[in-house]
C-alpha positions, 0 to 999 in steps of 0.5 A: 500500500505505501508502494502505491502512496509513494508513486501517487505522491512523487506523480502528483509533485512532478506535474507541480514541477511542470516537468516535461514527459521526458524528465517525467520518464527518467525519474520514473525509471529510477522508480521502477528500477528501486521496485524490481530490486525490492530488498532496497525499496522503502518509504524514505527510498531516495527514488522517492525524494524531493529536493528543497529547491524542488519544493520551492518550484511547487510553491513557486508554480502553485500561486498561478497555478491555474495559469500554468497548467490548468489540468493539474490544477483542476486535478490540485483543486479536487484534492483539496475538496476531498481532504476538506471533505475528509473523503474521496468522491468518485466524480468526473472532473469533466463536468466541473470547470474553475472558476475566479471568484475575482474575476480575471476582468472585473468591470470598473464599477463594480464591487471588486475594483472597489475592493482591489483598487490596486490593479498588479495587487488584484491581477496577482490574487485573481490568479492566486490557488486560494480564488479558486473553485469548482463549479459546472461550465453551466454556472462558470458561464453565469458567473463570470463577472457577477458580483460576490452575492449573485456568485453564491446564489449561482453557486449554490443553485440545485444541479443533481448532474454537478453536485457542489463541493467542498471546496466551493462550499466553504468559501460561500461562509464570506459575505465579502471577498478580500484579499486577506480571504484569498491569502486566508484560504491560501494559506489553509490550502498549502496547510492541507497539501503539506498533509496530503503530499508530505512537502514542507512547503514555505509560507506563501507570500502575499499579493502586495509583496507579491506585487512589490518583488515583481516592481522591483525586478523590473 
């Protein structure tokens, strides 16, 4: 069983590298190699191991994850509602598509150029893991630039074919959505990836010095 865990997690943490199929390959043949010379194989096996600076990648991917790659994120974002929900649920990721609850082009009047005046700051938390959820391309396409309130009515709206997930229903409990919501909700998300892959992932840093370091470098 921890042959099977250890191979889920080492797959898992290659596509957050964004590691092309070749690298992919190679580092599994190692894995198969460990598996055939089983009096060698254990948990703590060096086939199986991530580097600090490999680590520092995933966290570095996983704040625009959605840009990168939107199959690994999707495939992010339902291991995260199944740990928040504290069970695995067998359902097809082809009937749920992600959602921005901050808009990746709000209009100028509305609510959430209000509560993201700053446009870098607001581009970086669109983008962020923690403004992310799962909802079915028929609400994702009512959605789109809603205000925060008509957002959660379309989110919970009755859908049998596309039941509503924990990853969605959690963040309903905000009346708002700030920016310390999505950094909030990032935070617990990388909480819970630390549990599930066993990554010692750093803190992740803020929009506003998100925003800063990206100013400075230029």
């Amino acid at each position: 069983e921890y042959l099977l865990s250890e191979i889920d997690r080492l797959a898992h943490l290659l596509r957050l590298l964004c590691l092309g199929t070749g690298k992919r390959v190679r580092r599994f043949s190692n894995v198969v190699a460990a598996i055939r010379d089983a009096s060698t194989l254990h948990p703590n096996h060096p086939v199986f191991a991530v580097s600090r600076d490999e680590v520092r990648n995933i966290a570095f991917h996983l704040k625009d994850l959605h840009k990168r790659n939107q199959k690994i994120c999707k495939l992010v974002l339902f291991r995260l509602s199944d740990q928040i929900d504290g069970k695995v649920r067998a359902l097809d990721p082809e009937h749920y598509t992600i959602e921005h609850v901050l808009p990746q082009r709000p209009p100028r009047t509305s609510d959430w150029c209000r509560w993201f005046p700053a446009a870098d700051v607001r581009g970086i938390c669109t983008e962020n893991i923690g403004n992310l959820v799962l909802i079915s391309p028929k609400k994702n396409d009512k959605a789109k630039n809603a205000i925060k309130k008509k957002k959660k009515q379309i989110y919970l709206a009755t859908d049998p074919a596309v039941p509503l997930l924990a990853i969605t229903r959690e963040m309903l409990q905000n009346e708002e959505w700030r920016q310390y919501d999505i950094e909030a909700r990032e935070e617990q998300y990388f909480d819970l990836l630390r549990k599930i892959w066993r990554i010692d992932l750093p803190e992740p840093r803020g929009a506003t010095a998100g925003a800063l370091a990206k100013a400075v470098s230029q």
